[in-house]
TIKOL-348144 format. One record per residue: x, y, z of N, C-alpha, C in turn; residue in three letters. Coordinates in steps of 0.05 Angstrom, whole numbers, plus 5000, padded with zeros to 4 digits. Layout:
XYZXYZXYZAla/...
//
This chain:
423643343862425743173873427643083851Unk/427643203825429643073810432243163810Unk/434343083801436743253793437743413789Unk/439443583813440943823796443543683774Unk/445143893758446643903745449143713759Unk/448443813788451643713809449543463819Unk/448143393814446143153827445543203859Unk/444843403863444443363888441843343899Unk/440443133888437643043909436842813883Unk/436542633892435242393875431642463878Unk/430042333863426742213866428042023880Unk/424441893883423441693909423941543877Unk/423441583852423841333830425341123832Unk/428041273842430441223853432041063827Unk/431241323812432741223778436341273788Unk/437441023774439740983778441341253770Unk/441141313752443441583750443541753768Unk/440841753767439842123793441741933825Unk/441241753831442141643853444241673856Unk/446441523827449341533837450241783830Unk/449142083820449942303815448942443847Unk/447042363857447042463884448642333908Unk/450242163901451942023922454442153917Unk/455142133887457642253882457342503902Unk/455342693897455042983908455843013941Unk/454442743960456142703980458542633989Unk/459942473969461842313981464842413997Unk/463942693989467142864001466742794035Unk/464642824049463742834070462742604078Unk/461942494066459342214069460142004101Unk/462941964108463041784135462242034153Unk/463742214150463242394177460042444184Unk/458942584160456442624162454642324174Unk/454842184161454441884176454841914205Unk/456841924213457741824242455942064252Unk/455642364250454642564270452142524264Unk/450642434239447242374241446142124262Unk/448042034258447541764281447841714297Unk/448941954308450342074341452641794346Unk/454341734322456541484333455141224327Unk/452641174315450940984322452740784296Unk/453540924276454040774247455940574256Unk/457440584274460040464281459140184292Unk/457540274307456139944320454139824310Unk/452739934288451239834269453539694246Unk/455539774238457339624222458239344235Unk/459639344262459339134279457538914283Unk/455539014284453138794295452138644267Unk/452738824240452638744215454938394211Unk/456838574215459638324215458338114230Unk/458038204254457437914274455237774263Unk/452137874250450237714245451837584221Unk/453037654198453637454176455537184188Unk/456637224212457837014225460736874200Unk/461937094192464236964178466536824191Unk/468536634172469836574183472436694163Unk/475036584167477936704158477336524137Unk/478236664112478336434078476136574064Unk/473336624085471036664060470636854051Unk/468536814027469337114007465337274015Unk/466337424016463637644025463837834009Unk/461737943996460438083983459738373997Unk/460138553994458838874014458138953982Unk/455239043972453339163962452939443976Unk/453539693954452839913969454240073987Unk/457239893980458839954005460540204002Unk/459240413982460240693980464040693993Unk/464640884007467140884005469140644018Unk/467740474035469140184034468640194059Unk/467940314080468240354108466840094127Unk/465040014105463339804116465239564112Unk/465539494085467539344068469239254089Unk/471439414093473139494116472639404139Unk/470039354149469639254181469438944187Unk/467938884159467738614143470838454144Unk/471838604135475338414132476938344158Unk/474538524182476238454203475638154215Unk/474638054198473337764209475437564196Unk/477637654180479737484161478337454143Unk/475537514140474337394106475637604087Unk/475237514058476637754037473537884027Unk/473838024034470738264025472138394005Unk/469238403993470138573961467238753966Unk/468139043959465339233965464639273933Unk/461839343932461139433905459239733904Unk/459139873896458240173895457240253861Unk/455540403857453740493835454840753833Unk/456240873860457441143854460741173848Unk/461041333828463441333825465541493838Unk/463941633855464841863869466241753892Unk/462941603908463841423933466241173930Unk/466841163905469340903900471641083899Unk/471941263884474041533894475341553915Unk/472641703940473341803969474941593976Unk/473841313974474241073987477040903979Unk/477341043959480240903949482041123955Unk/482141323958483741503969484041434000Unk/483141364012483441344045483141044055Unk/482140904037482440544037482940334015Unk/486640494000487740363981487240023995Unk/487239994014487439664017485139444010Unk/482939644008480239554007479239463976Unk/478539303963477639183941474839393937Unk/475039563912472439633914472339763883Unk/469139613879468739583843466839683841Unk/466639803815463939933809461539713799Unk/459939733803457339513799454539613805Unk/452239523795449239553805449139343810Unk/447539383838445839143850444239093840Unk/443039163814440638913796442038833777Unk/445138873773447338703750449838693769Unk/450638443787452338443797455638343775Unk/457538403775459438363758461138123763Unk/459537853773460637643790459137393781Unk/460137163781458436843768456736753796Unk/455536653785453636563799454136383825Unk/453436403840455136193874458036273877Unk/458736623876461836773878462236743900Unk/460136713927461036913952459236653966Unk/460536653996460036464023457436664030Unk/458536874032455937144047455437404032Unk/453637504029453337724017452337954041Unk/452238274035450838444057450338694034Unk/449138794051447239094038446839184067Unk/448039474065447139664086447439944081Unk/444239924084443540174082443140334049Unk/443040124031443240164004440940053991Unk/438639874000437039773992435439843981Unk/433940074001432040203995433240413972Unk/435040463966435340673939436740563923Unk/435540243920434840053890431840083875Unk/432340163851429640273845427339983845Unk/428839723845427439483851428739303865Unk/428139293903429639233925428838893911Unk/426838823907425338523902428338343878Unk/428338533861430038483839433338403849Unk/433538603871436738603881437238433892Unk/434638413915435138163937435237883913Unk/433337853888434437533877437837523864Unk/437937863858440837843848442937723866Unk/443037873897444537813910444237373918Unk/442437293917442037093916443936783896Unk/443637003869444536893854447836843853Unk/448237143868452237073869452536873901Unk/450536923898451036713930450536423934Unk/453036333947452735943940451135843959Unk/449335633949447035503972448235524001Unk/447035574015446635514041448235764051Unk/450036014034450636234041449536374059Unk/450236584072448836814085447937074067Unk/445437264082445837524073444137624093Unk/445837834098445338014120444238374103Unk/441738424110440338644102440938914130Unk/442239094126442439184155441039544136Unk/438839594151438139804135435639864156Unk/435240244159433940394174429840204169Unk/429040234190426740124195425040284208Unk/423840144226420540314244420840294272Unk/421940444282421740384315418840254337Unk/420440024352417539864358416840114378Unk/417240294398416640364405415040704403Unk/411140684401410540864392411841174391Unk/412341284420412541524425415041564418Unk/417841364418420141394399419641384376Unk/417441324359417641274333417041574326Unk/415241704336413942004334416742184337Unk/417842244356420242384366422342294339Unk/423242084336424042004307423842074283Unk/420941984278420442084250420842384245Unk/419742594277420042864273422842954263Unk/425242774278427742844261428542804241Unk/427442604224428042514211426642774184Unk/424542794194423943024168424843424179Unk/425443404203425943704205428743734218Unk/429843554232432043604244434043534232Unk/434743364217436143144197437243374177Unk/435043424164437243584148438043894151Unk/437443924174438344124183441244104202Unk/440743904210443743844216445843754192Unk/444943684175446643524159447543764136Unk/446844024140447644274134450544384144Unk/450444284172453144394183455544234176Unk/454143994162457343804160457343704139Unk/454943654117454843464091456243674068Unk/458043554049457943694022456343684007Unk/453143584013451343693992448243544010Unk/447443794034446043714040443043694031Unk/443143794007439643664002439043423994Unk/441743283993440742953995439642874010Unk/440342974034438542864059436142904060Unk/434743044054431143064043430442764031Unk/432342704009431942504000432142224016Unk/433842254033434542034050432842044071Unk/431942254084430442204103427042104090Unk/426142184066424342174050423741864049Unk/425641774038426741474036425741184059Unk/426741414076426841234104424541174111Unk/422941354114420441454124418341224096Unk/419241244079416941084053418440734059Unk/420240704073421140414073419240244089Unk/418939994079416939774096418439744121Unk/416539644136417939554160418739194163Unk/419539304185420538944198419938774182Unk/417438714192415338434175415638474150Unk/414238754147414738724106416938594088Unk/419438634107420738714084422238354091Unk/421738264115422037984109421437844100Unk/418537834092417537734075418437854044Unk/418538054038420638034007423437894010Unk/424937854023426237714026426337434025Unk/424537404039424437094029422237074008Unk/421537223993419537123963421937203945Unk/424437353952426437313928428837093930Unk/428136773948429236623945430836533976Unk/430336733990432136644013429836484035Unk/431836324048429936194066431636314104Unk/429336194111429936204147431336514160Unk/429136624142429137014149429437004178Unk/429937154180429337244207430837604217Unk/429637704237430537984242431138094270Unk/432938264270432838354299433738704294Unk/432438794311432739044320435639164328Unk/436039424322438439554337437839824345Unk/438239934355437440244376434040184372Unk/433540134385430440164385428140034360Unk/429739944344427739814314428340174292Unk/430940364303431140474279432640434263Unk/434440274263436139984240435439734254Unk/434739514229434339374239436239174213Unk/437338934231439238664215437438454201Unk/437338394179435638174168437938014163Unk/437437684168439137514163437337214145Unk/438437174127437536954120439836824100Unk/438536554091439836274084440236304055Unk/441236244039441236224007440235884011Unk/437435853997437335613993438435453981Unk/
//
């Protein structure tokens, strides 16, 4: 699972270079392929993201991970000023080519490039799990965040329901990247991503890391069935 030359497949290590050399490798493609793996699903998972952080017009929000800004972008529709941050340089490219309007900086989520209490709300979606230490990020993101802030975790999970979870997972390791052949510019990332998914904690777990890296009054809800699921909690 390590690196080609063109980066196309990260390890489960989820060593930072191999990562953002395998994101770069997608990014020509990366929304589209998104929207057709998710059969449209990414669109209203971005939504339901916005609505749990509950922003208002003035505040400043944070998007972690937010590759070519698209997320970033859904965020500002609330009047807050979102600023996206990305580890790939590729995905800050695509994303400034097609969303000059969008604020978007290069940064790691275990060194954010911001003082401490920057942002009203922070979010991560879908980027967590390919932090080589999610425990580490979630106190980072903490730290740019002013007491009593939000942060919203919106990232693939475990479907509560058994016989969907089976039918699921089966796509997720055989059909996934076989579709993501007909449309990705570098589909053997998706091995990796689906790989990913499949090794991520679920629900419960990962609330509880959440709140042991400083956040209080976790809480979670489900979207398509428990296969993204929204984590919301408090900056103490």
């Amino acid at each position: 699972m390590s690196r080609t030359p063109q980066g196309q497949r990260a390890g489960l290590d989820k060593s930072p270079p191999e990562v953002a050399a395998m994101f770069d490798g997608v990014a020509a493609r990366y929304d589209l392929t998104n929207t057709v793996l998710s059969f449209g699903q990414d669109r209203s998972w971005r939504r339901a993201t916005r609505a749990a952080l509950g922003l208002l017009p003035g505040e400043r929000v944070l998007d972690v991970g937010a590759g070519t800004g698209v997320s970033t972008q859904e965020l500002a529709r609330s009047g807050a000023y979102a600023v996206g941050v990305d580890l790939s340089q590729g995905m800050l490219r695509a994303g400034r080519r097609v969303r000059p309007e969008v604020p978007l900086l290069a940064g790691d989520a275990l060194r954010l490039p911001f003082a401490d209490a920057s942002f009203d709300a922070v979010t991560i979606s879908f980027a967590l799990r390919n932090v080589n230490d999610p425990d580490a990020a979630l106190r980072e993101l903490a730290r740019v965040t002013r007491p009593g802030g939000r942060l919203v975790v919106c990232e693939f999970s475990t479907p509560v329901n058994q016989a969907f979870r089976t039918v699921y997972l089966s796509y997720l390791m055989r059909s996934l990247p076989t579709v993501a052949r007909t449309v990705s510019s570098n589909p053997d990332a998706y091995v990796y991503l689906a790989e990913s998914i499949r090794a991520w904690p679920d629900q419960a777990a990962l609330a509880a890391r959440v709140g042991a890296a400083g956040w209080g009054r976790v809480a979670w809800r489900n979207l398509t069935g428990g296969v993204v699921a929204l984590h919301r909690a408090v900056r103490a």
